[in-house]
PDBQT receptor file of N, H, CA, C and O in Angstrom, charges set to zero:
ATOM      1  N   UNK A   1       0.852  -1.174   0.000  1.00  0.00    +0.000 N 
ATOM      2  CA  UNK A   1       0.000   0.000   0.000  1.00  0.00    +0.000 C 
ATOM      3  C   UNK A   1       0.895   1.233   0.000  1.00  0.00    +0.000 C 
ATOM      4  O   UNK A   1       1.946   1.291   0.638  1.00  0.00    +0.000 OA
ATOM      5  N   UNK A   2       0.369   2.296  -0.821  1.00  0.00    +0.000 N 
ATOM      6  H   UNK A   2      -0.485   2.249  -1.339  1.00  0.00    +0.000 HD
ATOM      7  CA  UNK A   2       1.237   3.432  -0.534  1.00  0.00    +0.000 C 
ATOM      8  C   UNK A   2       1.212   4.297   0.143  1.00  0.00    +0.000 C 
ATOM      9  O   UNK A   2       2.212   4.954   0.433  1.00  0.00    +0.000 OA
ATOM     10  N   UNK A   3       0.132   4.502   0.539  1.00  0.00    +0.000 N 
ATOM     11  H   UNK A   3      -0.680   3.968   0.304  1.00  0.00    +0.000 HD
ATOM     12  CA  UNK A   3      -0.317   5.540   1.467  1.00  0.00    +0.000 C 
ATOM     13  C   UNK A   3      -1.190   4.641   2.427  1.00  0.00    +0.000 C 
ATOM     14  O   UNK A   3      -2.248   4.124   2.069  1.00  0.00    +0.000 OA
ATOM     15  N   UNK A   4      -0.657   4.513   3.632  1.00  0.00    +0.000 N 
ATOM     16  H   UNK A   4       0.203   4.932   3.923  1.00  0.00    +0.000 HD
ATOM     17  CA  UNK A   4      -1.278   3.840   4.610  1.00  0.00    +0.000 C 
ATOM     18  C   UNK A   4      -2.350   4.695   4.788  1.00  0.00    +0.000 C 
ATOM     19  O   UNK A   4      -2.493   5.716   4.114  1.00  0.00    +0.000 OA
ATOM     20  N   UNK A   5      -3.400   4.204   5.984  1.00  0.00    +0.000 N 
ATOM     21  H   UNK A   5      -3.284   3.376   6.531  1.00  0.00    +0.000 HD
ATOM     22  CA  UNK A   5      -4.773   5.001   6.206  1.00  0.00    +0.000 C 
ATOM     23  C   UNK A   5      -4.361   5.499   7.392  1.00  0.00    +0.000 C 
ATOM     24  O   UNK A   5      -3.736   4.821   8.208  1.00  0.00    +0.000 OA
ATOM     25  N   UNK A   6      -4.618   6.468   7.528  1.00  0.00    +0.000 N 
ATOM     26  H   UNK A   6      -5.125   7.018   6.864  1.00  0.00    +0.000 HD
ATOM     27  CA  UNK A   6      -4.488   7.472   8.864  1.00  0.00    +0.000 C 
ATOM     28  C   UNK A   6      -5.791   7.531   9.557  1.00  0.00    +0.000 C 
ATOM     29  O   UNK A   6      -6.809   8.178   9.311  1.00  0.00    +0.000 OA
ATOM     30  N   UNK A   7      -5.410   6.446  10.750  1.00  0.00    +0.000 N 
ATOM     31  H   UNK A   7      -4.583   5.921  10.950  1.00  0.00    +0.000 HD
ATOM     32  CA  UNK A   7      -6.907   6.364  11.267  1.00  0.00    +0.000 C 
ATOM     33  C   UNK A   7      -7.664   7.294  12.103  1.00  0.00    +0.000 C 
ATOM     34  O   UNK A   7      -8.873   7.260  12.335  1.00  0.00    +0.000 OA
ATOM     35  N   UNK A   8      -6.745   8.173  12.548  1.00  0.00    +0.000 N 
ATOM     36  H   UNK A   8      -5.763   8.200  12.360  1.00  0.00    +0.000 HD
ATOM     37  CA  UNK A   8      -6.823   9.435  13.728  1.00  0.00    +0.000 C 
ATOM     38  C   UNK A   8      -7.835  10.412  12.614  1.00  0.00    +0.000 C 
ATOM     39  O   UNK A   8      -9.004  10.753  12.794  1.00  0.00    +0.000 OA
ATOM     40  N   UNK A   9      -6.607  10.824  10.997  1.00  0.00    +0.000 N 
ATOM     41  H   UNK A   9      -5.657  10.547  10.851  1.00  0.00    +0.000 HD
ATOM     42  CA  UNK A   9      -7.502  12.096  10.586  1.00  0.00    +0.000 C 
ATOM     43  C   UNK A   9      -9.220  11.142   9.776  1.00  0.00    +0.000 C 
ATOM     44  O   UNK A   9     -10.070  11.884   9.286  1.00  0.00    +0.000 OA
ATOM     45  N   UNK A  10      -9.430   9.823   9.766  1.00  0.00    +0.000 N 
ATOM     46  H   UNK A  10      -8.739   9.220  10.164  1.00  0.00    +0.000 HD
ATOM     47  CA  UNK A  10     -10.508   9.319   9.320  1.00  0.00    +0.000 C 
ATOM     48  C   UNK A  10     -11.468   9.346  10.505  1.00  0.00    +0.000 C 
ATOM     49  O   UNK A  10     -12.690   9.338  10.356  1.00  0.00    +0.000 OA
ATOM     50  N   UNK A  11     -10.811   9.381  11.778  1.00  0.00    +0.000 N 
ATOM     51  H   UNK A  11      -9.818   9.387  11.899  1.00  0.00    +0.000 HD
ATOM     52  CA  UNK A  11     -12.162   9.692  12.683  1.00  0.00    +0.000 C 
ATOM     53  C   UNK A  11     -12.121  10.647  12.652  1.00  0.00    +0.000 C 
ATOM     54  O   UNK A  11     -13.324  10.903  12.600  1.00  0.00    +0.000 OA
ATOM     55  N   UNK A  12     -11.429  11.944  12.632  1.00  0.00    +0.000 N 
ATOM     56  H   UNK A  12     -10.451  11.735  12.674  1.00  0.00    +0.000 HD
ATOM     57  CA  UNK A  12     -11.769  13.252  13.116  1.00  0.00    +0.000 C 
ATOM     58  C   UNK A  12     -12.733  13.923  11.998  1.00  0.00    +0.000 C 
ATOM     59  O   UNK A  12     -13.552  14.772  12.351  1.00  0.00    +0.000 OA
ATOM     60  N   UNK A  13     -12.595  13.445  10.368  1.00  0.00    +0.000 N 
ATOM     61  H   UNK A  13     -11.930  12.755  10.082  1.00  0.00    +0.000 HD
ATOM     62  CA  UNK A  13     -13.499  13.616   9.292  1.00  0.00    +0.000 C 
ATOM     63  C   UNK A  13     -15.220  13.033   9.453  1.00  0.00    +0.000 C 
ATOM     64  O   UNK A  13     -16.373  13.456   9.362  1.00  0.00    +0.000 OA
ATOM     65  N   UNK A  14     -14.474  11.814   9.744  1.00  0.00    +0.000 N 
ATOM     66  H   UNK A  14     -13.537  11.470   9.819  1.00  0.00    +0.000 HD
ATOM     67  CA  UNK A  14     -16.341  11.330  10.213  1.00  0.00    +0.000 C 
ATOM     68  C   UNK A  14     -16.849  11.253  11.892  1.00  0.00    +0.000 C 
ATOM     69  O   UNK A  14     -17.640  10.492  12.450  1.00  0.00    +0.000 OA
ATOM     70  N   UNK A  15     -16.316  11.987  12.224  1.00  0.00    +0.000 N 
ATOM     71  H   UNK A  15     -15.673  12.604  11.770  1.00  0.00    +0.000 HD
ATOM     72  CA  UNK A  15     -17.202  13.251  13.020  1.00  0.00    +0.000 C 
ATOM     73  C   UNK A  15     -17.739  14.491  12.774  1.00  0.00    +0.000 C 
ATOM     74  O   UNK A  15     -18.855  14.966  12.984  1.00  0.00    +0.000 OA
ATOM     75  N   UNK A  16     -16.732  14.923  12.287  1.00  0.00    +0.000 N 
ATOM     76  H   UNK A  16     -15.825  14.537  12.116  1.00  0.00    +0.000 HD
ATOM     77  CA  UNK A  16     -17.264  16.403  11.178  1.00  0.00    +0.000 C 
ATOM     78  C   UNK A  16     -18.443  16.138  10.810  1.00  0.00    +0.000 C 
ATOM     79  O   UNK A  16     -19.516  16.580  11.219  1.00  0.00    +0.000 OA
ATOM     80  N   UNK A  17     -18.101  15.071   9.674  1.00  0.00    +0.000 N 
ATOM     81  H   UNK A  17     -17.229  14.711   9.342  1.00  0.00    +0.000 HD
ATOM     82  CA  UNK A  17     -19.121  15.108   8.729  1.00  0.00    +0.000 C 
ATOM     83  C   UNK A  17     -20.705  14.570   9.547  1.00  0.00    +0.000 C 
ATOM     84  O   UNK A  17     -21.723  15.204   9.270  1.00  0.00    +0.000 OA
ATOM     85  N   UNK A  18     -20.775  13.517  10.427  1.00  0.00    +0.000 N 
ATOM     86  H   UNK A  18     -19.948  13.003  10.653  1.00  0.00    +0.000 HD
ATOM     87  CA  UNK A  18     -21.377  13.468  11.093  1.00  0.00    +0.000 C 
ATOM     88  C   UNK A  18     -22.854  14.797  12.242  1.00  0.00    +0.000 C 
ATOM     89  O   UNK A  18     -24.023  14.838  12.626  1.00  0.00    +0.000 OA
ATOM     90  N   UNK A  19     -21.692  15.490  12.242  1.00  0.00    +0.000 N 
ATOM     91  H   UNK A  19     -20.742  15.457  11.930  1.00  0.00    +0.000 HD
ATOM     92  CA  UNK A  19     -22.332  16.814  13.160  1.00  0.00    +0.000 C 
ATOM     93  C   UNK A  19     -22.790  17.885  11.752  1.00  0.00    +0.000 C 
ATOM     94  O   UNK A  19     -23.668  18.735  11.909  1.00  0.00    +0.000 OA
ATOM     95  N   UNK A  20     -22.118  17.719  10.481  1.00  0.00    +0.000 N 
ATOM     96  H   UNK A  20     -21.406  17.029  10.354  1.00  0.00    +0.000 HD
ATOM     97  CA  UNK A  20     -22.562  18.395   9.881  1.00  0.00    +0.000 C 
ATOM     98  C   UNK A  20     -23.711  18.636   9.071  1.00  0.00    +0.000 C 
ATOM     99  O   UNK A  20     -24.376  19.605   8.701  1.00  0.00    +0.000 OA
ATOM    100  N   UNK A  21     -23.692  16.732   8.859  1.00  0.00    +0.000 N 
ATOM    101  H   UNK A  21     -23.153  15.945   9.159  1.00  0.00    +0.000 HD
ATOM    102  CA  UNK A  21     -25.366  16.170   8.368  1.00  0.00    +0.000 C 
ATOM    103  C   UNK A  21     -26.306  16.797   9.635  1.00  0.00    +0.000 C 
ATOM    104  O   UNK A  21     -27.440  17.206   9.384  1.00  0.00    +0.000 OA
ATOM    105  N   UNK A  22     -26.061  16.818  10.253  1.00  0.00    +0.000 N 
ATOM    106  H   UNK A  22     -25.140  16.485  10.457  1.00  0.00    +0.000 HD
ATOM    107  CA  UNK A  22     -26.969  16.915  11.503  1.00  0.00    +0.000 C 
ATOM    108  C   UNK A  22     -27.488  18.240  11.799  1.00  0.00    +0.000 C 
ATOM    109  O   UNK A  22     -28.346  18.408  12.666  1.00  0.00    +0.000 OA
ATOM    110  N   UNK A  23     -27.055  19.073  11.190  1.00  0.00    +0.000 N 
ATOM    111  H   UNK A  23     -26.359  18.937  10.486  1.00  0.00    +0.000 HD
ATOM    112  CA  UNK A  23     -27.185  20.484  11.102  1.00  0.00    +0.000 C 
ATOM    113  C   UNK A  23     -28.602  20.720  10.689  1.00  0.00    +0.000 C 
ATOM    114  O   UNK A  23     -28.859  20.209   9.599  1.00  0.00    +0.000 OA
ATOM    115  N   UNK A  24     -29.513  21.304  11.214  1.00  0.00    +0.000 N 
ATOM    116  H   UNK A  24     -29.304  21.719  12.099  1.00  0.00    +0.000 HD
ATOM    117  CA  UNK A  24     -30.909  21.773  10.833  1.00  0.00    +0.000 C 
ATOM    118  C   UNK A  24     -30.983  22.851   9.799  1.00  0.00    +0.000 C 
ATOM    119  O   UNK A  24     -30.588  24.002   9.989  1.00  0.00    +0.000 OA
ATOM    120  N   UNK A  25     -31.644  22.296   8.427  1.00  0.00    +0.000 N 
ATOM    121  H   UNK A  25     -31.966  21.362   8.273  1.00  0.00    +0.000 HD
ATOM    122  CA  UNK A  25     -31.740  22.941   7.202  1.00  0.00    +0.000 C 
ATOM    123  C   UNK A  25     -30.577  23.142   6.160  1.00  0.00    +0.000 C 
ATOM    124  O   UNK A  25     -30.605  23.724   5.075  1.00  0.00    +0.000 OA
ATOM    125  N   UNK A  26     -29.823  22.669   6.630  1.00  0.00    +0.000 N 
ATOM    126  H   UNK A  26     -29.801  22.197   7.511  1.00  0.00    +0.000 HD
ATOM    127  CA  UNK A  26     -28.632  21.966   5.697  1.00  0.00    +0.000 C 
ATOM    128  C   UNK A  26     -28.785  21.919   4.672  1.00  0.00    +0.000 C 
ATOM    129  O   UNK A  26     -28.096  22.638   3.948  1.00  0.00    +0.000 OA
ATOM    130  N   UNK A  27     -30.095  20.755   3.926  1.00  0.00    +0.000 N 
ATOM    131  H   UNK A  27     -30.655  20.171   4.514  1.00  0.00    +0.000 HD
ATOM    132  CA  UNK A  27     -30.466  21.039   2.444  1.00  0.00    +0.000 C 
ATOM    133  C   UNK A  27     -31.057  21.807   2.038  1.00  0.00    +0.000 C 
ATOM    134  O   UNK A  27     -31.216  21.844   0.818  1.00  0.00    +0.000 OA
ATOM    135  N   UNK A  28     -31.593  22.679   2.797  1.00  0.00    +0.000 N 
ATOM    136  H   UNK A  28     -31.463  22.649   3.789  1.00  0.00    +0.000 HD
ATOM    137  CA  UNK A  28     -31.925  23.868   2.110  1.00  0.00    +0.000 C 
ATOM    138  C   UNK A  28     -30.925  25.153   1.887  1.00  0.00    +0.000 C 
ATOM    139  O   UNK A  28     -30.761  25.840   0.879  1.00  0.00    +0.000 OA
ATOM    140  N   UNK A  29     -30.352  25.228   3.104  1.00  0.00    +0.000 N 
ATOM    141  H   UNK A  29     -30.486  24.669   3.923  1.00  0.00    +0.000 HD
ATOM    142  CA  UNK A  29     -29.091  25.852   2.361  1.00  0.00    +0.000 C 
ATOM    143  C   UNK A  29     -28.549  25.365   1.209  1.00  0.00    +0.000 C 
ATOM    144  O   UNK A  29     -28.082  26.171   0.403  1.00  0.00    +0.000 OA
ATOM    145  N   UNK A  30     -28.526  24.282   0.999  1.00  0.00    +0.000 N 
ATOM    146  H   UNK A  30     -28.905  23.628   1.653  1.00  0.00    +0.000 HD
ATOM    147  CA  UNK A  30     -27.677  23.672  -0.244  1.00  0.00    +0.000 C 
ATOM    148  C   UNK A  30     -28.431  23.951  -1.360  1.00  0.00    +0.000 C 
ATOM    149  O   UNK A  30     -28.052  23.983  -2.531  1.00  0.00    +0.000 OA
ATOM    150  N   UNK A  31     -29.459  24.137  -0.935  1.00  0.00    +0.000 N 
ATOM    151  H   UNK A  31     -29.767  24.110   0.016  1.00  0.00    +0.000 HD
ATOM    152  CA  UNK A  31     -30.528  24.137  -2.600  1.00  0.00    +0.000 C 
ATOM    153  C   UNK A  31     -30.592  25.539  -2.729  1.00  0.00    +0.000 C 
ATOM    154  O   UNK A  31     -31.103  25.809  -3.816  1.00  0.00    +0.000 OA
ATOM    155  N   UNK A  32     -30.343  26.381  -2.194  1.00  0.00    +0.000 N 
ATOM    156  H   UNK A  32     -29.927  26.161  -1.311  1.00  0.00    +0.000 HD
ATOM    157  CA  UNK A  32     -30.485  28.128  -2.151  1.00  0.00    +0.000 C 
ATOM    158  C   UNK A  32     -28.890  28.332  -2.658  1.00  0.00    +0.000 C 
ATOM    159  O   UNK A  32     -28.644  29.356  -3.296  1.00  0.00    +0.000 OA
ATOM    160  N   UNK A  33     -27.997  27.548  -2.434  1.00  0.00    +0.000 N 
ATOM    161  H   UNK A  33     -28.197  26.716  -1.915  1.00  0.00    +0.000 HD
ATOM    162  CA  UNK A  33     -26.335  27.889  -3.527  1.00  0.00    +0.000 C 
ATOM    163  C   UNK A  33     -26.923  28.289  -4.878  1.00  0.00    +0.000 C 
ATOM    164  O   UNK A  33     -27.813  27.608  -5.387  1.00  0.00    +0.000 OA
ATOM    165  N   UNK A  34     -26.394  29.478  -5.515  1.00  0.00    +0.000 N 
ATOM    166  H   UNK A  34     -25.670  30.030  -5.102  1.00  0.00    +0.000 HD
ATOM    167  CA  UNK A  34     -26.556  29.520  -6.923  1.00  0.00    +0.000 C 
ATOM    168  C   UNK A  34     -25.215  29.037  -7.912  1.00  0.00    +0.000 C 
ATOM    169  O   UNK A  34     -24.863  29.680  -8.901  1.00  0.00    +0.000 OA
ATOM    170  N   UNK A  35     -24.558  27.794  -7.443  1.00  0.00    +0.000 N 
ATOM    171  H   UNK A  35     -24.844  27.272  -6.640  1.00  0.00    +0.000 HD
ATOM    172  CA  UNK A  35     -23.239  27.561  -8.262  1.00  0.00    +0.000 C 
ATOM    173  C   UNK A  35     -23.735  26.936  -8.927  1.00  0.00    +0.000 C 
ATOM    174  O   UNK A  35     -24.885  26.540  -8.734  1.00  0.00    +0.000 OA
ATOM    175  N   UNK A  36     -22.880  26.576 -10.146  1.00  0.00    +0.000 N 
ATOM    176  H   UNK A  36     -21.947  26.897 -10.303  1.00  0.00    +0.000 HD
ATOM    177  CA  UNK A  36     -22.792  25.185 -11.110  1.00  0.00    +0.000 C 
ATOM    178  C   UNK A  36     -22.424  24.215 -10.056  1.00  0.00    +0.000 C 
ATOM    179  O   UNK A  36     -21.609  24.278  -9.136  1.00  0.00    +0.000 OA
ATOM    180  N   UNK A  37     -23.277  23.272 -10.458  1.00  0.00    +0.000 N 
ATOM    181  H   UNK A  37     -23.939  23.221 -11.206  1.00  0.00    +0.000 HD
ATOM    182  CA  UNK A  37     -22.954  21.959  -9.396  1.00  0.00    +0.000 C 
ATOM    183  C   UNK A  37     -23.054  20.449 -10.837  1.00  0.00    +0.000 C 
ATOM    184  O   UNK A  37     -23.334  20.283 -12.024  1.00  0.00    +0.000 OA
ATOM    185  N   UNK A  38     -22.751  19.952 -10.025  1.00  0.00    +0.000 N 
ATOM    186  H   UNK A  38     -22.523  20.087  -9.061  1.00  0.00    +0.000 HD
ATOM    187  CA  UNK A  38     -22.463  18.617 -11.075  1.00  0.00    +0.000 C 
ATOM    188  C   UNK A  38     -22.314  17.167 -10.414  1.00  0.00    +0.000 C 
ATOM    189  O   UNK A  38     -21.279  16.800  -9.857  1.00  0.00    +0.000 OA
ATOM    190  N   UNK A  39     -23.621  16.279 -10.557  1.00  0.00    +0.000 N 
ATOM    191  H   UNK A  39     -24.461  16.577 -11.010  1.00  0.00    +0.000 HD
ATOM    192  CA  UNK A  39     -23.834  15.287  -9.787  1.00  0.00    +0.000 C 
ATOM    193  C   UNK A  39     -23.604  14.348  -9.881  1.00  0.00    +0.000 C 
ATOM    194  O   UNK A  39     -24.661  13.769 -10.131  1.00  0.00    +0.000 OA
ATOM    195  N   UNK A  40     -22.485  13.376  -9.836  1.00  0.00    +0.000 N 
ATOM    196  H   UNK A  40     -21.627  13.846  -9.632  1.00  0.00    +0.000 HD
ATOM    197  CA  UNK A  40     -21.782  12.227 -10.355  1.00  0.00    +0.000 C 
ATOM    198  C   UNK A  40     -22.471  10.981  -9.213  1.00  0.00    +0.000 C 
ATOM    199  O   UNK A  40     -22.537  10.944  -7.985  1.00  0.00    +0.000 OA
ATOM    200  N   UNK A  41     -22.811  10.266 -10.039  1.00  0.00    +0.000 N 
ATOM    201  H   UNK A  41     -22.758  10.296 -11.037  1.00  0.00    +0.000 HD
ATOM    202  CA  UNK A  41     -23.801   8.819  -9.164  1.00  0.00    +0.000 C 
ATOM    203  C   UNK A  41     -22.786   7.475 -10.156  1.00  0.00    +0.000 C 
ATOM    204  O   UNK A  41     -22.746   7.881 -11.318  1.00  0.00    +0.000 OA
ATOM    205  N   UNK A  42     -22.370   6.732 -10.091  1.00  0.00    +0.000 N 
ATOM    206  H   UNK A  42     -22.402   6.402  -9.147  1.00  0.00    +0.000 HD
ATOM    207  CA  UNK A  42     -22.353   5.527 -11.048  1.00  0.00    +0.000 C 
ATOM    208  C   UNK A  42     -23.031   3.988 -10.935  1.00  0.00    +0.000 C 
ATOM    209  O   UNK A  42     -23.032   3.279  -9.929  1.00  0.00    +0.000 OA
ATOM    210  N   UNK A  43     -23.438   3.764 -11.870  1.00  0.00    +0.000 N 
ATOM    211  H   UNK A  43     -23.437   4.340 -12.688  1.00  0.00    +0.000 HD
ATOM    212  CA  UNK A  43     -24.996   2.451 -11.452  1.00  0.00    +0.000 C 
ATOM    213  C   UNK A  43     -24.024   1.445 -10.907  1.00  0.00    +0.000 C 
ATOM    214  O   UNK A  43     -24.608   0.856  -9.998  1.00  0.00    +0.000 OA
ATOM    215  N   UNK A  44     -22.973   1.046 -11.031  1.00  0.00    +0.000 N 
ATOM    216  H   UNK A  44     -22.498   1.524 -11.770  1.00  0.00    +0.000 HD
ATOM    217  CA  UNK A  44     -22.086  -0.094 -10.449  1.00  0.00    +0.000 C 
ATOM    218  C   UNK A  44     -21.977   0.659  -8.831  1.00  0.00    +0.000 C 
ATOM    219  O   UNK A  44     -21.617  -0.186  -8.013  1.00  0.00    +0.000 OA
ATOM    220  N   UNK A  45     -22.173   1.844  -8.294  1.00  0.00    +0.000 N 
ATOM    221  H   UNK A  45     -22.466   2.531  -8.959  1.00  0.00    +0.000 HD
ATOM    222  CA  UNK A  45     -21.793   1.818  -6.851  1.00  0.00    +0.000 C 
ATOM    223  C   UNK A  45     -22.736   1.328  -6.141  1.00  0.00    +0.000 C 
ATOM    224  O   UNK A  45     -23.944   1.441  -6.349  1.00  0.00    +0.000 OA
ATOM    225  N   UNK A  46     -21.919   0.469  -4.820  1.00  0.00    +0.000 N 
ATOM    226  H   UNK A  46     -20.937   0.378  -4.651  1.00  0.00    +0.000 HD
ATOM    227  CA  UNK A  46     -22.608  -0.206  -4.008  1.00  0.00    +0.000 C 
ATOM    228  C   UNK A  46     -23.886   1.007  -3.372  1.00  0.00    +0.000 C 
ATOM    229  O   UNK A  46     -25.005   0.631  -3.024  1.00  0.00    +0.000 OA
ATOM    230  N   UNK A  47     -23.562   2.050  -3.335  1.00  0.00    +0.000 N 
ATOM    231  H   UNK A  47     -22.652   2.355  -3.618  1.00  0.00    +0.000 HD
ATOM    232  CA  UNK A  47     -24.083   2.962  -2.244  1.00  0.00    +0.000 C 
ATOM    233  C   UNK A  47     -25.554   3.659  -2.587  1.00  0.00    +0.000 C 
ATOM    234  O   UNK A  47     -25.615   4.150  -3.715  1.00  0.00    +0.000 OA
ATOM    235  N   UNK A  48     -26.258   3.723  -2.101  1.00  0.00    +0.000 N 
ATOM    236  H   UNK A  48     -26.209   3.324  -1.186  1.00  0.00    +0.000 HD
ATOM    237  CA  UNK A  48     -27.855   3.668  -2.964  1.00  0.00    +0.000 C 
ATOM    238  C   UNK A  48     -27.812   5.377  -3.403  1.00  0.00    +0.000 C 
ATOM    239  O   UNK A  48     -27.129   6.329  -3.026  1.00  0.00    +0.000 OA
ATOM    240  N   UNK A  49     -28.672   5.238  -4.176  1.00  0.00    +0.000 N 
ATOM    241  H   UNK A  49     -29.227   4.465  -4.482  1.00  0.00    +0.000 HD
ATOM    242  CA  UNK A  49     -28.357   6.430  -5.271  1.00  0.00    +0.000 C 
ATOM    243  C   UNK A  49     -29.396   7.769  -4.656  1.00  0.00    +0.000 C 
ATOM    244  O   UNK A  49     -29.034   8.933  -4.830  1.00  0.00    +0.000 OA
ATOM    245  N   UNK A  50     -30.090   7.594  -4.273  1.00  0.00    +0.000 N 
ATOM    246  H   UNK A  50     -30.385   6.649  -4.132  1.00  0.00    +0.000 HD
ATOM    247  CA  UNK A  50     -31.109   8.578  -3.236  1.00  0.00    +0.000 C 
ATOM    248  C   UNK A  50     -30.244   9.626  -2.697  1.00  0.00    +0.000 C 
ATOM    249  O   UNK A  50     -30.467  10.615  -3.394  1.00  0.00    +0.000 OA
ATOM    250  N   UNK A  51     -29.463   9.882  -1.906  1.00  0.00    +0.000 N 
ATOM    251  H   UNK A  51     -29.281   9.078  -1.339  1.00  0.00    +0.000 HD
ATOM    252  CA  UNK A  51     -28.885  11.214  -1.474  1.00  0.00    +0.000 C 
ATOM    253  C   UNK A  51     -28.446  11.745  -2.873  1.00  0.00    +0.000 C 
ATOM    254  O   UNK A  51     -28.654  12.959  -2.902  1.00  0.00    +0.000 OA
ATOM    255  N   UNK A  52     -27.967  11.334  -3.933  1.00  0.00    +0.000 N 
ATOM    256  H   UNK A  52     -27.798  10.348  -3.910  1.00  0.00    +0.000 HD
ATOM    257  CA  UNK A  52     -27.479  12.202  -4.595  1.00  0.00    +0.000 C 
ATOM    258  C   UNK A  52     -28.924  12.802  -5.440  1.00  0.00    +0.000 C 
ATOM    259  O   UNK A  52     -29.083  14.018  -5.543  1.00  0.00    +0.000 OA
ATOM    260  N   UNK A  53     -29.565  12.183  -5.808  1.00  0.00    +0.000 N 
ATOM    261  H   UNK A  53     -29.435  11.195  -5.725  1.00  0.00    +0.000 HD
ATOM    262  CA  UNK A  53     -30.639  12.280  -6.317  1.00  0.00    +0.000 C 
ATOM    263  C   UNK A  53     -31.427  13.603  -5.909  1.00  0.00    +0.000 C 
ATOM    264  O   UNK A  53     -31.666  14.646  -6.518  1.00  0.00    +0.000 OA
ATOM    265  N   UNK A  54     -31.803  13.032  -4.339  1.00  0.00    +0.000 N 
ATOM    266  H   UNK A  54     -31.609  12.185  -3.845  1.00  0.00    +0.000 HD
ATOM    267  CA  UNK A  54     -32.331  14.472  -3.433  1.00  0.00    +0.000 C 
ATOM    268  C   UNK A  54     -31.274  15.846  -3.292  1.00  0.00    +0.000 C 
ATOM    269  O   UNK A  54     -31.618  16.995  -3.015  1.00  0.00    +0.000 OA
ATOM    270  N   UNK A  55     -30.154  15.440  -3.518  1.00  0.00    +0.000 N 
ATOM    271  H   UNK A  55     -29.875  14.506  -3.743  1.00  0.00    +0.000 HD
ATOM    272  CA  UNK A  55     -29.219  16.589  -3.207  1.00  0.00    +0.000 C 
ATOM    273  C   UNK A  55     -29.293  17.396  -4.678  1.00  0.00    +0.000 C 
ATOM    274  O   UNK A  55     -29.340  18.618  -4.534  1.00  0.00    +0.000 OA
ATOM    275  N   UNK A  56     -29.308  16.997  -5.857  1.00  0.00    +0.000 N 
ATOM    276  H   UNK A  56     -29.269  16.004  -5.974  1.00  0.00    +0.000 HD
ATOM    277  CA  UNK A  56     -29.604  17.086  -7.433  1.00  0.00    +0.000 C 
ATOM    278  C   UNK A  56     -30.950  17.659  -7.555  1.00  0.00    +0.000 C 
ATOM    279  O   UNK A  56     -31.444  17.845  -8.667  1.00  0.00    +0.000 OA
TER     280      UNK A  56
């Protein structure tokens, strides 16, 4: 492997990210951004396709 996994900064990310989902109105802030956004899903990923969908 070349880059071992750094398990310290992988918990400190999914905590973040954790408290950040958790944030009240979150997607609506996200849907009030006026950027170009661009929603990449691929049918082979294991991971169900619904958040990107709703986030799109």
């Amino acid at each position: 492997m070349a880059y071992p996994p750094n398990d310290e900064v992988n918990h400190q990310l999914n905590a973040s990210w954790r408290a950040t989902i958790k944030k009240p109105g979150l997607l609506r802030q996200i849907a009030e951004l006026e950027v170009p956004s661009l929603f990449i899903y691929g049918s082979a990923d294991i991971r169900p396709s619904w958040p990107t969908e709703q986030l799109a």
